[in-house]
C-alpha positions as CSV (number, residue, x, y, z in Angstrom):
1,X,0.0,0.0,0.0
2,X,1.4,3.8,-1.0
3,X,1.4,6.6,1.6
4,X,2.0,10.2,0.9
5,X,5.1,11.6,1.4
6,X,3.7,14.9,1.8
7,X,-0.2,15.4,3.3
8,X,-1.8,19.1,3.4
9,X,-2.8,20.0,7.2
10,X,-5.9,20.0,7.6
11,X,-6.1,23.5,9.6
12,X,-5.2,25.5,6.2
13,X,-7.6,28.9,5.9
14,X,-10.5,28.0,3.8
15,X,-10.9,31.9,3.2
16,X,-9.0,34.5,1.6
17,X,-8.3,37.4,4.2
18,X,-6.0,39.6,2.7
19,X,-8.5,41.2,0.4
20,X,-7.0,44.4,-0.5
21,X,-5.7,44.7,-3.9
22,X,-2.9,46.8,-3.0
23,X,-1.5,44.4,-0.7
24,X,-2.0,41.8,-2.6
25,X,0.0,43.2,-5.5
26,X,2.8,44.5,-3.3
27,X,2.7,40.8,-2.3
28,X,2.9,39.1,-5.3
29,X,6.1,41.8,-6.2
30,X,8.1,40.5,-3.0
31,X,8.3,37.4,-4.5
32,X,10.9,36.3,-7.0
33,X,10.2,35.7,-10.4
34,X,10.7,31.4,-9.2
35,X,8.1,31.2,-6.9
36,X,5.6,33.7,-8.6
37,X,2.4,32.2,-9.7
38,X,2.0,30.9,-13.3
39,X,-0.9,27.9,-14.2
40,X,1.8,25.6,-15.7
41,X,5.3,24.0,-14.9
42,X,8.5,26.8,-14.3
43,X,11.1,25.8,-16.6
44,X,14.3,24.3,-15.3
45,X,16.5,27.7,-16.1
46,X,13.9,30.2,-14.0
47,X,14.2,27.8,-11.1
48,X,17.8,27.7,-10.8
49,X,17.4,31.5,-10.4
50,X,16.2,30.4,-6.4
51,X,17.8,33.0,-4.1
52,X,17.6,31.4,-0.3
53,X,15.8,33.5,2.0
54,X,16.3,34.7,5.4
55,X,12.2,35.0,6.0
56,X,9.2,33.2,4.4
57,X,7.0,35.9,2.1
58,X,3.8,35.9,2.8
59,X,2.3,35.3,-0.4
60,X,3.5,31.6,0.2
61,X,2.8,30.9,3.7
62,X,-0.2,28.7,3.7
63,X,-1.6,29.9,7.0
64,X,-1.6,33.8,5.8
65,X,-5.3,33.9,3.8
66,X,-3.5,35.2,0.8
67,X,-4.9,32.5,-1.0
68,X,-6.7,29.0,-1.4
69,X,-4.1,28.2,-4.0
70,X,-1.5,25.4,-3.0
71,X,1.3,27.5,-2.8
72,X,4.7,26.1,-4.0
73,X,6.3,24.6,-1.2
74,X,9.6,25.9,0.4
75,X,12.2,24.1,2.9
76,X,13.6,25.9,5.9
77,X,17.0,24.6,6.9
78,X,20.8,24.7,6.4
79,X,22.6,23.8,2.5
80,X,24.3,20.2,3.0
81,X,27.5,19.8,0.3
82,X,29.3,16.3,-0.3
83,X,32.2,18.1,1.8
84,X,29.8,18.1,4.9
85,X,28.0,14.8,4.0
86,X,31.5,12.8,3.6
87,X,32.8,12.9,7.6
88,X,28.9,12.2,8.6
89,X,28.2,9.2,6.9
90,X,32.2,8.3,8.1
91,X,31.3,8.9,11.7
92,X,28.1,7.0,11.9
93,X,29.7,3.9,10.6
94,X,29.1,4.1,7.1
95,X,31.1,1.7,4.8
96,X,33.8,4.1,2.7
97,X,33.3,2.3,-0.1
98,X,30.0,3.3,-0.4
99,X,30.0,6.9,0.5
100,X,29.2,8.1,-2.6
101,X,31.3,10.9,-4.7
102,X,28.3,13.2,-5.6
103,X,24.8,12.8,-4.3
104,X,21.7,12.4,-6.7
105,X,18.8,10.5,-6.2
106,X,20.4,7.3,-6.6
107,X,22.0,8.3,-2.5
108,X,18.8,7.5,-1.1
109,X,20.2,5.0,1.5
110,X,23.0,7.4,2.5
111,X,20.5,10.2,2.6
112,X,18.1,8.3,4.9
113,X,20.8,7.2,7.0
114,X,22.3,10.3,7.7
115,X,18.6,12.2,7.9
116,X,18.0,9.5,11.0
117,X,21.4,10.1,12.3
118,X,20.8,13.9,12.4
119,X,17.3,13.7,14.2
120,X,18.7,11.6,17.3
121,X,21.9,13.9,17.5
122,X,19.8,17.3,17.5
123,X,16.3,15.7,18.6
124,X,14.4,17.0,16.2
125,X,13.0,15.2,13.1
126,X,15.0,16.2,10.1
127,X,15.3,15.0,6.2
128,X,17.6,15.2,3.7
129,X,15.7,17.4,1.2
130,X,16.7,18.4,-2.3
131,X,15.9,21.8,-3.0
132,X,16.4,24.5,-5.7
133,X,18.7,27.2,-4.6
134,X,21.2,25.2,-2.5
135,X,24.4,24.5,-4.9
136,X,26.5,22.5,-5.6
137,X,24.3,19.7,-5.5
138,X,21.1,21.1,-4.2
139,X,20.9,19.4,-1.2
140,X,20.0,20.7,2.3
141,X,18.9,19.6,6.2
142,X,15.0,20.8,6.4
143,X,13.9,21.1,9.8
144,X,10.4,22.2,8.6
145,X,8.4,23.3,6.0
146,X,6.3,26.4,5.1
147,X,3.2,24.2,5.8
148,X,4.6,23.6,9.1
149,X,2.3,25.3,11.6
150,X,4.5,27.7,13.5
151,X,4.1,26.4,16.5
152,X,6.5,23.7,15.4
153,X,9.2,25.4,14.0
154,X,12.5,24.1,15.5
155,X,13.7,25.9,18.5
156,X,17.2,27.8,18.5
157,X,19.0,25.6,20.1
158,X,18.2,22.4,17.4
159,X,19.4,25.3,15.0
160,X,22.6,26.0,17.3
161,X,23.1,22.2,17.6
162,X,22.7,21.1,13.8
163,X,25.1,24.4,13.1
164,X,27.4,22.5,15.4
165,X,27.4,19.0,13.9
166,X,27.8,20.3,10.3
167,X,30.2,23.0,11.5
168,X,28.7,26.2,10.0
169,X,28.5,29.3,11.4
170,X,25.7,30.2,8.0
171,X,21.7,30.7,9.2
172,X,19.1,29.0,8.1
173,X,17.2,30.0,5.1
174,X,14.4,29.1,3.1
175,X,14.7,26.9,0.1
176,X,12.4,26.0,-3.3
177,X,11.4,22.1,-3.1
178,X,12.5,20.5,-6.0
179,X,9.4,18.6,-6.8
180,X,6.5,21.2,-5.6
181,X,8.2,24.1,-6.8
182,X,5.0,25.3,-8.7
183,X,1.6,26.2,-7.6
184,X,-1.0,23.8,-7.7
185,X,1.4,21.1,-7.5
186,X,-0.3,17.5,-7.7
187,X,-1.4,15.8,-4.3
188,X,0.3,12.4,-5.2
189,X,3.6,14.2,-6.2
């Protein structure tokens, strides 16, 4: 039996509450060109334009009655390079013969293993995610999600402590999911 990777919560607005059109265009401008709305698939070349942010716009947060729209969905967490992945997989136990030279979607095992790894050193639940805007390989350490209800975004110490283990002093930021990088993206994506 299939499960959903992904699942909508189910305490989204069901009405839109930012109803001046004003705001709602100066909204719509804050966003870049990436993430702004268009009915069909971004091409590959606009997405790669993905600038990290320090703060979620409002346009996309789900919870802010800008829209009934699936907005596209963004990752909030620290980039992860093969530079950083290399000495985790080697601390955990991970065979060096299998630590692999770049990561793609063929890495799944190391990137599960060192997601699971993560969670039990920080205490927090995090994933391996792979995200437009975080080269060289697009890959980064999502704590949550901008469908996350904000009352459990990860507190400043898991931040301090996943800092720690992969030894940057960078913040987190906001990334563009790879696969729900549009609006409207499809349920069973």
């Amino acid at each position: 039996m299939a499960t959903l990777l992904f699942s909508l919560p189910r305490n989204l607005p069901t009405s839109i509450t930012i109803r001046d059109p004003a705001e709602r265009n100066k909204l719509l401008t804050e966003l870049q060109p990436c993430m702004r709305y268009s009915a069909g698939n971004k091409p590959e070349a606009l997405l790669d334009t993905m600038v990290p942010m320090r703060t979620l716009p409002k346009a996309v947060d789900p919870y802010s009655g800008f829209t009934r729209h699936r907005v596209p969905v963004l990752r909030f967490g620290l980039p992860l390079t093969i530079e950083q992945l290399k000495p985790l997989l080697l601390s955990i136990g991970y065979p060096q013969g299998d630590i692999p030279r770049i990561i793609d979607e063929h890495d799944i095992e190391a990137i599960i293993t060192v997601g699971e790894w993560l969670s039990e050193k920080i205490g927090w639940n995090v994933l391996l995610r792979n995200v437009w805007g975080s080269p060289p390989n697009d890959l980064m350490v999502e704590m949550y999600s901008n469908y996350t209800h904000k009352a459990n975004y990860a507190p400043p110490n898991v931040v301090d402590a996943l800092k720690g283990i992969l030894e940057t002093e960078e913040e987190p930021k906001w990334y563009l999911d790879t696969w729900r990088a549009d609006w409207d993206w499809h349920l069973k994506k």
